[in-house]
N, C-alpha and C positions, 0 to 999 in steps of 0.2 A: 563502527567509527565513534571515538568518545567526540564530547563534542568540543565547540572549538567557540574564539569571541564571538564569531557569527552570529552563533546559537541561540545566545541573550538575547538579544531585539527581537529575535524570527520568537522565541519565543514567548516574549512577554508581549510580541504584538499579536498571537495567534490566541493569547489566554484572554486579553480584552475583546476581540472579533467574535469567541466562542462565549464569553459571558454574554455579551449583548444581546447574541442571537437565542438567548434561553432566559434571560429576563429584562426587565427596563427598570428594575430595581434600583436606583445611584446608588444606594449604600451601602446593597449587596455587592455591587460591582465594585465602588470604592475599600470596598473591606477584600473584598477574594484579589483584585490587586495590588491589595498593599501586602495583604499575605504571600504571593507571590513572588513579587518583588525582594522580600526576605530571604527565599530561599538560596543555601550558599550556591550552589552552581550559578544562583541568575545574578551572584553578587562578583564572579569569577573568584570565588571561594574552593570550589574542588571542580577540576578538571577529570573524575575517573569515573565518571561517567556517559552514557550515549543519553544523545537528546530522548530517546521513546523512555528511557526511567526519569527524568525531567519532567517527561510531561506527562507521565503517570501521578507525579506527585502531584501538579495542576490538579488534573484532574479527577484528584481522589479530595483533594480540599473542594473543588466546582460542584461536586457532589453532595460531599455534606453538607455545605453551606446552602446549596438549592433546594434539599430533601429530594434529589430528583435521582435516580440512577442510571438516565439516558436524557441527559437535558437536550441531545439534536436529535431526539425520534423525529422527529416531524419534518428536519431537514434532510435525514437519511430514506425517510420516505421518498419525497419528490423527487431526489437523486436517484433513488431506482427505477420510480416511475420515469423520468426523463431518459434514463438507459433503456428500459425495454421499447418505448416509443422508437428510439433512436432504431434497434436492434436491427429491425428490417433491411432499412439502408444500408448499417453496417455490413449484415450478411452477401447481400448485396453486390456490394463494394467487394469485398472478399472471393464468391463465387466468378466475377467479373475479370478479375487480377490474372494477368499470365501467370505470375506465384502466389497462388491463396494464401501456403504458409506465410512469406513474407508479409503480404499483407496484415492479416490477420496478427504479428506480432506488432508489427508499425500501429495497429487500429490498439491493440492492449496498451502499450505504452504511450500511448495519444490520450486515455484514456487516464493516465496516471497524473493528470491535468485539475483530476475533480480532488481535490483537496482542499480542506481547509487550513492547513501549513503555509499554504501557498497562494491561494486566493479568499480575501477574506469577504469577498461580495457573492453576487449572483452570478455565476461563470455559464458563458456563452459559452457551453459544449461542442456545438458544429461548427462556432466559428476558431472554438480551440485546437479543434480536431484536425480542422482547414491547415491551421497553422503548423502543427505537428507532421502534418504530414507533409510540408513542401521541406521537411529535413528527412530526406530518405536516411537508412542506414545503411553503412556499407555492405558489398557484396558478402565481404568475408566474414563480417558478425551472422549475417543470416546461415551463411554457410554451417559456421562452428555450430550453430544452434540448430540447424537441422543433422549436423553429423553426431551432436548429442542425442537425438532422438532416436538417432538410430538403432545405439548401444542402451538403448534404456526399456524396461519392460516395467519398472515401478516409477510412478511419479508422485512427488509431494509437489503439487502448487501454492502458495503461501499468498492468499488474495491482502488486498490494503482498503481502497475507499469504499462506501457505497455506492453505485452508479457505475464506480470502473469493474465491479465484478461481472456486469451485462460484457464489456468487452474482455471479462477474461472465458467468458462465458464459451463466447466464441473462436476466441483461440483456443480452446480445449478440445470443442466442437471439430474443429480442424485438423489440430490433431490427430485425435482418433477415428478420423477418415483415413490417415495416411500411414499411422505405427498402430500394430498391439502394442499399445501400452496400458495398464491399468495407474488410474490417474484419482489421484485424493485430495480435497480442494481441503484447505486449511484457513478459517476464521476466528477473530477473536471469540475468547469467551466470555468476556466483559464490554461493554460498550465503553467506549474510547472515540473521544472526538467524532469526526464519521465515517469510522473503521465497521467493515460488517460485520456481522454475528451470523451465527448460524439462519436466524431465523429472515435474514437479510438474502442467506446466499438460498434458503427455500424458495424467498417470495420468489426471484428472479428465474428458479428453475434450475439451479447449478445440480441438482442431483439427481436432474436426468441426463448427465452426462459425466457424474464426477462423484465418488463418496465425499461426503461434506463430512468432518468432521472439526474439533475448535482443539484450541491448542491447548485449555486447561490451566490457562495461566489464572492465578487467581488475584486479578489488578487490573483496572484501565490499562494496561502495556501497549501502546499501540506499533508492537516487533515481535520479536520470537525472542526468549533467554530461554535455549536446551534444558539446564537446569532446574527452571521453572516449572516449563509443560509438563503434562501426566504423564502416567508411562505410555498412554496409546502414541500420545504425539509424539514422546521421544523416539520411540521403536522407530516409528512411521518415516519419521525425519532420518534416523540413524541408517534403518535398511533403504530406504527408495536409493534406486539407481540414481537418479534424478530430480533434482530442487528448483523450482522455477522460481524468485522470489520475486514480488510487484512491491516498489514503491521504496520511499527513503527510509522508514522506519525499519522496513525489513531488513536494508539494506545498513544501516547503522547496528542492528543486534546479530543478525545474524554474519555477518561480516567477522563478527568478534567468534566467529564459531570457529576454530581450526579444525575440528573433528568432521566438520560440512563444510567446507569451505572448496576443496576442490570439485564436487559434483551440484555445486549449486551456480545457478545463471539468474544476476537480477535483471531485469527490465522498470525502468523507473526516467521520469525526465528527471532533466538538471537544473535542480530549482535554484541551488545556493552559492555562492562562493567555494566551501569546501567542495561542493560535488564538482564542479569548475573543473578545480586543481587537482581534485580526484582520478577526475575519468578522462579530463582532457578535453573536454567539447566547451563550447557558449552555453551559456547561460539559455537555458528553456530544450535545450535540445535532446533528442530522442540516446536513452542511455541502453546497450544492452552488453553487458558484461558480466566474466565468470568469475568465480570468484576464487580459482587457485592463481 
């Protein structure tokens, strides 16, 4: 999805929230915002692009200008550590559920909450989660998405924040209780906002239930562009029966995929305006849609 006026504000408010939290510099700050602010998209100068190449450009200037090339390690930390605390309960929560599977997607896209796009403070996890979850999804979304799994023996999963890979953790988990499927979890390969990386989806334990491998993009991208990724991730992407994609990012680049577009399913809440008018729901509410 290219982006839309929205965009501007969400994202020149997300480039001031992400500077703050990576230094207390005013001049740094005052300088990487005015630079920002320049850029034609955020000036509604060109329309042809998706917000994740927008905000690539952020933050490839955030970078330079900090000498830093992962200025939220420290937030991406505690978000995973606040997911694997969590995990228990979730599991939990899940084994408890007359339908785990349902469960277990409802808990991944509750999950899709930890972002810094979206909330630019300290986000109450459990009590997000609380909220996420008193918007069930309908019978028939779950349905379509288990009768995908059915037909599917290869999966690409396409993870987003740190902290929501603990719940995609365990929708995988779940998963593969119930289908042979062989299942490939997909991270950035560049640190991006607090998009995980590989070494994000080890701490948490994603590849004892998942091949991890990273998309190969060579940018802060926080999305997938086919044309980008190596050739591992393109094959990967190209042949899997099945595409699971987490989050807005994924879902604004890969959305733009026609070649993937009928075998991929995103799960992402509905943060913005455009996702609104998108998908059809309120604002915060639980999204799961395919994307033929």
């Amino acid at each position: 999805m290219l982006i839309e006026p929205d965009c501007i504000p969400c994202i020149l408010k997300m480039s001031l929230a992400v500077v703050r939290r990576a230094t207390d510099d005013e001049q740094l700050i005052r300088r990487l915002i005015g630079d920002v602010a320049r850029l034609p998209p955020l000036q509604g100068r060109q329309w042809t692009m998706t917000s994740p190449e927008v905000i690539e450009l952020v933050m490839t200037r955030m970078m330079d200008l900090l000498g830093d090339s992962d200025p939220l390690a420290a937030v991406k930390r505690e978000q995973n550590d606040r997911g694997l605390r969590l995990y228990p309960r979730l599991a939990a929560q899940v084994s408890a559920a007359a339908n785990p599977l349902a469960r277990a997607v409802e808990l991944a896209i509750a999950g899709n909450a930890i972002d810094l796009m979206w909330s630019d403070g300290d986000l109450d996890v459990e009590a997000s989660i609380r909220s996420r979850l008193a918007h069930r999804l309908a019978f028939d979304r779950i349905e379509e998405f288990t009768n995908r799994l059915e037909g599917a023996r290869t999966m690409v999963y396409v993870g987003d924040n740190c902290g929501e890979i603990v719940f995609d953790k365990l929708l995988i988990e779940v998963v593969k209780q119930g289908h042979e499927v062989d299942v490939t979890f997909m991270v950035r390969s560049r640190p991006t906002l607090n998009d995980a990386t590989r070494n994000d989806a080890l701490f948490v334990g994603l590849d004892r239930s998942a091949r991890v491998v990273d998309s190969g993009i060579d940018g802060p991208l926080p999305g997938v562009i086919l044309e980008r990724c190596s050739s591992e991730a393109a094959e990967l992407l190209g042949q899997a029966d099945l595409i699971i994609a987490k989050g807005g990012g994924n879902f604004d680049t890969l959305g733009e995929e026609a070649t993937l577009r009928d075998k991929t399913i995103f799960l992402l809440v509905s943060k913005c305006r455009p996702y609104v008018k998108r998908f059809g729901v309120d604002l915060g509410r639980p999204v799961l849609s395919s994307g033929n």
